[in-house]
Every structure is written in C-alpha cells, then in structure tokens.
N, C-alpha and C positions, 0 to 999 in steps of 0.2 A: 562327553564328560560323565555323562550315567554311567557308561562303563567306566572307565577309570575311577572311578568310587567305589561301583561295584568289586572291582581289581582289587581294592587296597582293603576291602571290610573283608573280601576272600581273603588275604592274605594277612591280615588279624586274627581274624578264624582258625586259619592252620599254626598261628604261633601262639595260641591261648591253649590252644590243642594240644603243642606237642611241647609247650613250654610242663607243664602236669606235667605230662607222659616222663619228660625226661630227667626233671626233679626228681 
C-alpha cells in the first residue's frame, strides 16, 4: 500500500506540473 500511495502523490505531482505548463 506504501507504494500505491506513493503512485498516486507521483502522479498528482506530474499533473499539478503539467496542468501550469499547459494553461
């Protein structure tokens, strides 16, 4: 489950990221 957590705050990360980027 650590990972799987881990997975989903990675994968918030890249869309907080490229949500910016792409506005």
């Amino acid at each position: 489950m650590k990972i799987k957590k881990g997975y989903l705050s990675s994968r918030k990360h890249t869309v907080e990221f490229h949500h910016p980027m792409r506005s």
